[in-house]
N, C-alpha and C positions, 0 to 999 in steps of 0.2 A: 439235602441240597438247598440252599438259598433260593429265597419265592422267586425274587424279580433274575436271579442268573437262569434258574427252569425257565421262566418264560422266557426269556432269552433264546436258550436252546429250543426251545417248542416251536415259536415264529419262524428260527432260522433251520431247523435239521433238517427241509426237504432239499434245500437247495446247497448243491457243494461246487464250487468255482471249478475245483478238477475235475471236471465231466470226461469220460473214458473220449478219445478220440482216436479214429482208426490209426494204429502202429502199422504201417506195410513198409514189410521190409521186401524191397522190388530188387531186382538182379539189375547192377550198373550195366544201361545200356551200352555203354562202350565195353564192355566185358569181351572176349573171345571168345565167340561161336563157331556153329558152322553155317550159320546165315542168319539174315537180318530178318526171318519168320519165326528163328527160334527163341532170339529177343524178346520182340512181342508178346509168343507162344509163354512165355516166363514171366512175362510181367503182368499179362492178363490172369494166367494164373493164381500167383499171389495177390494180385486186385480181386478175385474173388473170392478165394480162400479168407483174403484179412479181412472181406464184408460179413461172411460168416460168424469171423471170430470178433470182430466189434458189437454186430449184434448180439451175441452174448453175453459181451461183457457189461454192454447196454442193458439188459434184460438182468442180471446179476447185481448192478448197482443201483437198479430200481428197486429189487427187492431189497437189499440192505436198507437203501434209504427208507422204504415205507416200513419195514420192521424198526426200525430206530423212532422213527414218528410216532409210530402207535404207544413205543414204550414211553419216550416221554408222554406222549397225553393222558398215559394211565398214569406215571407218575403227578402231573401236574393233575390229574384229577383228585389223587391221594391229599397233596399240598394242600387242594383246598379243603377237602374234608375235614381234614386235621385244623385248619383255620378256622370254621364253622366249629369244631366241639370246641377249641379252645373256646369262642366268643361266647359260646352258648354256659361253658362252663363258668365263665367270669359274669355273667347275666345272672345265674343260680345263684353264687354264691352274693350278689349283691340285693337280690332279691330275697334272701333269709334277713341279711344285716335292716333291709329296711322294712321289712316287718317286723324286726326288732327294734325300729328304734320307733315306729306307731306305736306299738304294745308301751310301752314306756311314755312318748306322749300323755296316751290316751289315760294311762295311771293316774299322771301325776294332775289330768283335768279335775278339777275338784268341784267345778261349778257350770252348771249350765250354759253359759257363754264360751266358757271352757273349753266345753266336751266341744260343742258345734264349731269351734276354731276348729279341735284337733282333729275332730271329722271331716271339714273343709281341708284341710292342710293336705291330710292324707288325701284327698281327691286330685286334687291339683297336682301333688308330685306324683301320683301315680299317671295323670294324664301326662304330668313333665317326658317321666320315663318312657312310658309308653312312645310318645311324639321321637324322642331323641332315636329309639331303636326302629323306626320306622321309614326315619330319613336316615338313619346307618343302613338299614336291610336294602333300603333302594337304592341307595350311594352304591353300595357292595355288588347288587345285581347288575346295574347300570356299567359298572366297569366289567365285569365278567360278562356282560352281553358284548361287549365293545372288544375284548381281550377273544372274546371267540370267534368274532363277525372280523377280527385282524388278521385271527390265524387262518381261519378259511377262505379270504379273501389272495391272502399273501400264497396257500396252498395252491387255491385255483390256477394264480398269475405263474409261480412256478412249472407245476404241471404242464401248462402250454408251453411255456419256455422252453422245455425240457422235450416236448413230442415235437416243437416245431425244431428244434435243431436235431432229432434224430432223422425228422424229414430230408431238412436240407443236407445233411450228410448222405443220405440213400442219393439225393438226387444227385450230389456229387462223383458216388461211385459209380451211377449208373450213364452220367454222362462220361465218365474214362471209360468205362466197358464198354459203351456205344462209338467212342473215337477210337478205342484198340480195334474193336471190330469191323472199322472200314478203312482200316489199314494209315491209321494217322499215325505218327512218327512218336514211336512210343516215349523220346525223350522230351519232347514237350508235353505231350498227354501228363505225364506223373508232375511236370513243373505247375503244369495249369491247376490239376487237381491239390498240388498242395498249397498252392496260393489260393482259391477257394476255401479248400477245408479252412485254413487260417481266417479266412473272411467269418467262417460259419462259426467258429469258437469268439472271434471277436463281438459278432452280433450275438451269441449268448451272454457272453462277460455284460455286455450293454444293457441287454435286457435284463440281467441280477441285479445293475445298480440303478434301473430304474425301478424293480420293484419292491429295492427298499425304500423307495421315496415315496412309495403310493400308501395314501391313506394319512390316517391320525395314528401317533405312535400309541406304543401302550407308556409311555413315558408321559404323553399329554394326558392319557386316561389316569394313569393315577395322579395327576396336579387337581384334577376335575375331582375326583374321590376324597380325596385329602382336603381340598378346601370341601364338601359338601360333608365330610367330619367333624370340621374347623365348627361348621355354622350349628350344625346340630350341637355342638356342644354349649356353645355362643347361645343359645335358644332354650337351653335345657338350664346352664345357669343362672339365664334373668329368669324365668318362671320359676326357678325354685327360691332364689331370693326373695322375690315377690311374693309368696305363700310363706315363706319361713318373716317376713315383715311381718305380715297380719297375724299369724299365731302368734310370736311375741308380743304386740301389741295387746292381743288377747290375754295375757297371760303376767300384760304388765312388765313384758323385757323378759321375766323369770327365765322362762324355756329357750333353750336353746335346740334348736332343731336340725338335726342335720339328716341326709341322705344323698343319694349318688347315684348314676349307673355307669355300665359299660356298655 
């Protein structure tokens, strides 16, 4: 799977806009009884029969949700790992080429001003190198502190979201169960109760799109990455230029020096 779609799905898999909301299916008070107790008697029943069964399904699609979370973040923990051997591996293999291209240098120094270039030379790119992987490793870190402190931040904001409207749904059940019970007109009871619930799903919807808003995206984080790559690289080839000047010079133009990293 593609890095930046995982994170993607990592930020966003706890929260899903279809949040289970109580289905009561109530018996139409205008229906044909044998009296206007037995209404009620039906309708409070199914009011708490369906509290039952929402709580369920509430308690069902928390656990789906947090098993879905945990698998991407073990995936996206994988993603990175595999990013780290890559880096590490393309680190190896440029650190063999440029100890072979010292070894060659140092051959071809024939003269004691020579040598001491090619000894310098080699110092300085090896501090190059060094410098260049050390503002990469903290670029890298810097974003993955940032990419975790988003997701745990957005997790938190979620989570509330999610406990404060199973609240306010309980307290809407249990204000109809309190109006059925003192004998309020069960035909507005269920109108009230479902223009609230509507209220309570509105103020969730609300709260998801304010908590995409909250924070620095991982979108800002990696511009901030990417340019603190830019600069290490920008850093890494004036000091090696600068080092490959002065051994040439040393050497009277002859040498040509090159090296790299990643």
């Amino acid at each position: 799977m593609n890095y930046k779609r995982l994170l993607v799905l990592t930020i966003g898999a706890v929260f899903s806009a279809n949040v289970v909301l109580p289905t009561l299916a109530f018996a139409d008070p205008s229906a044909t009884t044998t009296s206007g107790d037995s209404v009620k008697a039906s309708f409070c029943a199914k009011l708490t029969a369906s509290e039952e069964k929402t709580n369920q399904k509430l308690a069902e699609r928390a656990a789906v949700q947090e098993k879905k979370q945990q698998d991407r973040l073990a995936k996206f923990k994988e993603v990175r790992e595999g990013v780290d051997n890559m880096r590490n591996i393309r680190r190896a293999w440029w650190d063999e080429n440029r100890t072979s291209a010292f070894t060659k240098i140092e051959k071809r120094a024939k003269t004691d001003s020579e040598k001491a270039a090619a000894a310098a030379f080699k110092i300085a790119a090896e501090a190059a190198v060094a410098a260049r992987k050390t503002s990469v490793d903290a670029a890298v870190s810097a974003y993955r502190t940032g990419v975790d402190q988003l997701v745990a931040e957005r997790k938190t904001a979620i989570v509330a979201a999610i406990s404060n409207f199973a609240t306010s749904v309980k307290t809407v059940i249990d204000k109809a169960k309190a109006d059925c019970a003192s004998g309020a007109d069960s035909k507005t009871v269920k109108k009230e109760m479902k223009a609230s619930l509507k209220d309570v799903r509105n103020k969730l919807e609300s709260d998801r799109k304010a908590i995409e808003k909250v924070g620095i995206s991982a979108k800002d984080l990696s511009v901030i990455k990417k340019a603190a790559f830019t600069k290490a690289a920008e850093d890494f080839k004036a000091a090696i230029e600068k080092a490959r000047a002065t051994l040439m010079s040393a050497f009277g133009n002859k040498e040509k020096a090159t090296t790299t990293s990643q």
